[in-house]
C-alpha positions as CSV (number, residue, x, y, z in Angstrom):
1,X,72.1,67.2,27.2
2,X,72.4,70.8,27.3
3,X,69.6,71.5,25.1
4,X,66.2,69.8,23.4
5,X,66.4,71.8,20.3
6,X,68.8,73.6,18.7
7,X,69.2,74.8,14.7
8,X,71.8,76.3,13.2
9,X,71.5,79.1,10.6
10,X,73.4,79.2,8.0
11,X,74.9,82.7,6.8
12,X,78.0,84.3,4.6
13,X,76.7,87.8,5.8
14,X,74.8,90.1,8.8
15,X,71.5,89.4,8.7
16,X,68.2,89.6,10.5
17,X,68.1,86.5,13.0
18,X,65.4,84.9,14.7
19,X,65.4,86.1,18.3
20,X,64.7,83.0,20.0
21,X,67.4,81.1,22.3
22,X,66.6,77.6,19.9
23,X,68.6,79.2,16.8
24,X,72.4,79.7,16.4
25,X,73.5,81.7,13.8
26,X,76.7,79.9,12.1
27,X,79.1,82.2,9.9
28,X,79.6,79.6,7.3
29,X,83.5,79.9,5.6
30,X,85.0,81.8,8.2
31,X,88.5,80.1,7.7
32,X,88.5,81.1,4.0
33,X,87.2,85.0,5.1
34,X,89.4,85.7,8.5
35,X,89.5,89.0,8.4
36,X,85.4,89.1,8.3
37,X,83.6,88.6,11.9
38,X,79.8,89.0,11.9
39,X,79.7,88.3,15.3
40,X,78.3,85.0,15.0
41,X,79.4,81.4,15.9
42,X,82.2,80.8,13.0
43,X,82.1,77.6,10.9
44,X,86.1,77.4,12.0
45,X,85.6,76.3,15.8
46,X,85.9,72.8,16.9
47,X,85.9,70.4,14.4
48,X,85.0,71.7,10.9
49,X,85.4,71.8,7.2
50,X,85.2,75.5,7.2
51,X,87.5,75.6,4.3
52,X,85.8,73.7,2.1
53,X,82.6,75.9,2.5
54,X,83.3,77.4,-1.5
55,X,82.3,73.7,-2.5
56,X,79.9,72.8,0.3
57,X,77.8,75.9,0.5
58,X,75.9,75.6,4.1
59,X,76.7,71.7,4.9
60,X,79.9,73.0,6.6
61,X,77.2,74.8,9.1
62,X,75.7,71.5,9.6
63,X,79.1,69.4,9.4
64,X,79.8,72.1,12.8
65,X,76.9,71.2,14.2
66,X,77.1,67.7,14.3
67,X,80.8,67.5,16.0
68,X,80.3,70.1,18.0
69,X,76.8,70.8,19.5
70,X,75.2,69.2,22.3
71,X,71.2,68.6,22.2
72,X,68.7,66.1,22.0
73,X,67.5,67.8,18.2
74,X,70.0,69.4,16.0
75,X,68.5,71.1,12.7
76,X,69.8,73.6,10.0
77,X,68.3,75.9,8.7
78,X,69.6,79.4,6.1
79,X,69.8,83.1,7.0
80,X,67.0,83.5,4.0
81,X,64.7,79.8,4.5
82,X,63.2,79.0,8.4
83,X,61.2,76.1,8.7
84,X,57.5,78.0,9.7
85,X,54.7,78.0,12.1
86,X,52.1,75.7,11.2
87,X,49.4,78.6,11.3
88,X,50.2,82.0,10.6
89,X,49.7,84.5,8.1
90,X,51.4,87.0,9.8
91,X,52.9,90.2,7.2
92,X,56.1,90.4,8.6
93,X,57.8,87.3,7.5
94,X,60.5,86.7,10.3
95,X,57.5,86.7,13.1
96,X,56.4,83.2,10.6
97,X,59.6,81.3,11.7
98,X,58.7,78.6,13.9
99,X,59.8,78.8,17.7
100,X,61.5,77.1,20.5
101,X,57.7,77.2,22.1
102,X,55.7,75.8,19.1
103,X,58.8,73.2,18.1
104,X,59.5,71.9,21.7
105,X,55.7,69.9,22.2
106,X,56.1,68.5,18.6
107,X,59.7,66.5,19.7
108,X,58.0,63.7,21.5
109,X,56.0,62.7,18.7
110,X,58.4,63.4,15.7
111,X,61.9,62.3,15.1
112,X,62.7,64.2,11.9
113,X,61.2,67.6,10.6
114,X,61.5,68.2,7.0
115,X,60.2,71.2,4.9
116,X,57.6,70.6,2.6
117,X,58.1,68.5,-0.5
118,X,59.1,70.6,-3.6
119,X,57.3,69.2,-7.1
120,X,59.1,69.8,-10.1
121,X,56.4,68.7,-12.2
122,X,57.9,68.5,-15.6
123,X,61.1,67.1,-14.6
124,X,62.7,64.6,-12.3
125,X,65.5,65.4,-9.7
126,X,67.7,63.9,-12.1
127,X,66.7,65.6,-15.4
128,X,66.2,69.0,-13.1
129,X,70.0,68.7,-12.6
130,X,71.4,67.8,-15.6
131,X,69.8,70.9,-17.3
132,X,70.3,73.5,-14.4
133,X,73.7,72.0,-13.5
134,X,76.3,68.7,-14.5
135,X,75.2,65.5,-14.6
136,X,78.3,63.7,-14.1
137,X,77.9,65.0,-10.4
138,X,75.0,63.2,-9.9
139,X,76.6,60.1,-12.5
140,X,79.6,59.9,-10.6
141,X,77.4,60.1,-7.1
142,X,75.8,57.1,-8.2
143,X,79.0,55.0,-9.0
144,X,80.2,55.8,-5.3
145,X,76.7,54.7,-4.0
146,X,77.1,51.3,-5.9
147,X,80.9,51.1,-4.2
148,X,80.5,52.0,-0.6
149,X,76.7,51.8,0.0
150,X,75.5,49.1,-2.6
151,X,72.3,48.2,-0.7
152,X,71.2,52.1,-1.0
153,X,71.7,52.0,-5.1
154,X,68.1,50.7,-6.4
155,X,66.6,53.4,-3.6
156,X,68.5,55.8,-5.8
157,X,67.8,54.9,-9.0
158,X,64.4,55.6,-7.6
159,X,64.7,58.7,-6.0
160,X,66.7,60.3,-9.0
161,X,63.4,59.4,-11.3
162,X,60.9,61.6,-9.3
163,X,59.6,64.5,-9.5
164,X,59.5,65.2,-6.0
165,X,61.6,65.9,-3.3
166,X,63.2,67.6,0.0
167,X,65.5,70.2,-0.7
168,X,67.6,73.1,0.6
169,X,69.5,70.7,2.9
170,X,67.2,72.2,5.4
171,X,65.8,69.3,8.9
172,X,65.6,68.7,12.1
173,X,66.6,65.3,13.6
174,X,67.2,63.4,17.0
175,X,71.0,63.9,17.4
176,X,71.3,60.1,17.1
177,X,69.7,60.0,13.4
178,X,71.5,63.0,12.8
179,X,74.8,61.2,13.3
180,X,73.9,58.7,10.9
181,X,73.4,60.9,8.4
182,X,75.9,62.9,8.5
183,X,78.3,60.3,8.8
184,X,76.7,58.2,5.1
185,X,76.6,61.6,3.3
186,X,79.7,63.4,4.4
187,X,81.4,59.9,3.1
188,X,79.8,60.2,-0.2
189,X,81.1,63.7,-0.6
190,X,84.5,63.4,0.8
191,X,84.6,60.4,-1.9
192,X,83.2,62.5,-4.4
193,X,85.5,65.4,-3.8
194,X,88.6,63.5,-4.0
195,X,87.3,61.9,-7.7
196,X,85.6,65.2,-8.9
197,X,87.4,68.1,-7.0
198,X,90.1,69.0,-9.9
199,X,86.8,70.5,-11.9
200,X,87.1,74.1,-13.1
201,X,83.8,75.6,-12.6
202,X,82.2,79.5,-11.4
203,X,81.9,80.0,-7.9
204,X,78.2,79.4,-8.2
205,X,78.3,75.8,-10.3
206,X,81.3,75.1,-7.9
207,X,79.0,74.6,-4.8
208,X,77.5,71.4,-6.5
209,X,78.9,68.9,-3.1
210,X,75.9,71.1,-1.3
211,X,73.4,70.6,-4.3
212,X,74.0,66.8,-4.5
213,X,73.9,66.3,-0.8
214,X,70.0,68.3,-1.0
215,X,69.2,65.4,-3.5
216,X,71.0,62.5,-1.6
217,X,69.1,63.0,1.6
218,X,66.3,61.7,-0.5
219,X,67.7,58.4,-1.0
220,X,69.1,58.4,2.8
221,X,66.0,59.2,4.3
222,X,63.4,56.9,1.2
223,X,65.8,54.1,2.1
224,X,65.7,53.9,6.2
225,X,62.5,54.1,6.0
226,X,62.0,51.1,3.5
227,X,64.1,49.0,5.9
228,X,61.9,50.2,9.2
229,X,64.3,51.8,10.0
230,X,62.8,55.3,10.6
231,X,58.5,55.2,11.1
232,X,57.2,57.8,8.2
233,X,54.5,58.7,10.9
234,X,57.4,60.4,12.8
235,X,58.4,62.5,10.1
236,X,56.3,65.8,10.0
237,X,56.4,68.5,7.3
238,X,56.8,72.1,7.9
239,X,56.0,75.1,6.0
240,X,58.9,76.9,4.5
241,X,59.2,80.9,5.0
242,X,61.7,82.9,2.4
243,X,62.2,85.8,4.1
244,X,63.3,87.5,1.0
245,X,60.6,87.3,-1.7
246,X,61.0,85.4,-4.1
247,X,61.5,86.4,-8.1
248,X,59.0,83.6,-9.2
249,X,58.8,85.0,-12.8
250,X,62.8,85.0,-12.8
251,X,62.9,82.3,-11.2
252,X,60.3,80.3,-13.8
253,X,61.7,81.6,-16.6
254,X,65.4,80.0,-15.7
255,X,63.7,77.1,-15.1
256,X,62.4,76.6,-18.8
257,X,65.4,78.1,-20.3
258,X,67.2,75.3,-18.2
259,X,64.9,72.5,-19.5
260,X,64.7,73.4,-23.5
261,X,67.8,75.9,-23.9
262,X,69.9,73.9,-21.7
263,X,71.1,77.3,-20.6
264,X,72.4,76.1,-16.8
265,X,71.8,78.5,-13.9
266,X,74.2,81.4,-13.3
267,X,73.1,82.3,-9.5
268,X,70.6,82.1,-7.0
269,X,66.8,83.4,-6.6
């Protein structure tokens, strides 16, 4: 193969990139936005989904990758989230991003790299949803799990119930994983798009295919590993850098206005 590692980065807009040969900047919806060219790979090359990119959000960065790069690794990653080194404290957040150098010696002991868990506490993935989005995404998710991937449906009963999870559609896997992942969720969605893709909703609430495909990896990734099929020991955590800071006041405050005001979110943080 061409290359060991490579990740994609997600991004609707210029933006500082990680100088490092391991990360390939993807213009995500480039076949809705022809006229815009940020100089970056576009979403619209090779075999895509460019143009559903409203709906998906970044998985049509990571649907590019998988038909279309070559390498042993294939991760994704967003113009604002890197996965991080495993030390650093350094002030200027982009020199925190993890690099081809650190990443390369952790390949032969690790198949997948996920960021660290996120703990909602107070609420399960499920009930976290239903107040900050629609539940009959995640209902109707379900009913397509029990009809093309019955063996995975008590895994996500499971999943849906806890309070923890990986999100931001953000890991890097061995290409061959990677494949069959991609091809189990992509199914769901396409399934879930042609049964749920008449809804009126904002732009923001529209991109739920992308928010139910953070939550199904869950189930994908609980469930291979329940039938040996991937080791847990190979799976290895990394820190997660915002490059932005984060509003964690604004942030908290939508998240309790979600759970007892049932106000749903309006945008991103």
């Amino acid at each position: 193969m061409e290359n060991k590692v490579k990740i994609v980065v997600a991004t609707h807009k210029e933006y500082t990139m990680p100088q490092d040969t391991m990360y390939l900047p993807i213009q995500v919806g480039s076949q809705l936005h022809k006229t815009i060219d940020l100089g970056y790979q576009k979403d619209n090359d090779g075999l895509n989904i460019s143009e559903k990119n409203g709906g998906y959000s970044e998985l049509t960065a990571l649907y590019w990758a998988w038909k279309n790069l070559d390498a042993q690794f294939i991760g994704l990653a967003h113009y604002r989230r890197h996965f991080g080194l495993l030390k650093s404290a350094d002030n200027d957040r982009m020199k925190r991003v993890i690099s081809k150098r650190e990443l390369e010696p952790l390949l032969d002991d690790y198949d997948i790299f996920v960021p660290k868990k996120r703990n909602y506490y107070i609420e399960s993935l499920y009930s976290h949803y239903e107040h900050t989005h629609y539940a009959n995404h995640l209902d109707e998710t379900r009913q397509i799990v029990e009809d093309m991937y019955p063996d995975y449906l008590k895994t996500y009963d499971r999943v849906l119930k806890g309070t923890t999870g990986y999100m931001f559609n953000m890991m890097i896997m061995k290409k061959e994983l990677l494949d069959q992942y991609c091809e189990w969720m992509f199914s769901i969605l396409f399934e879930l798009e042609k049964r749920l893709g008449a809804e009126t909703l904002d732009d923001f609430q529209q991109r739920f295919y992308g928010r139910v495909s953070e939550i199904i990896f869950n189930v994908w990734l609980q469930k291979n590993i329940e039938d040996g099929k991937i080791d847990k020991n190979r799976i290895k955590e990394l820190p997660l850098v915002y490059i932005e800071k984060v509003n964690w006041f604004k942030k908290g405050a939508a998240f309790l206005k979600a759970k007892f005001f049932h106000i749903r979110y309006k945008g991103s943080f």
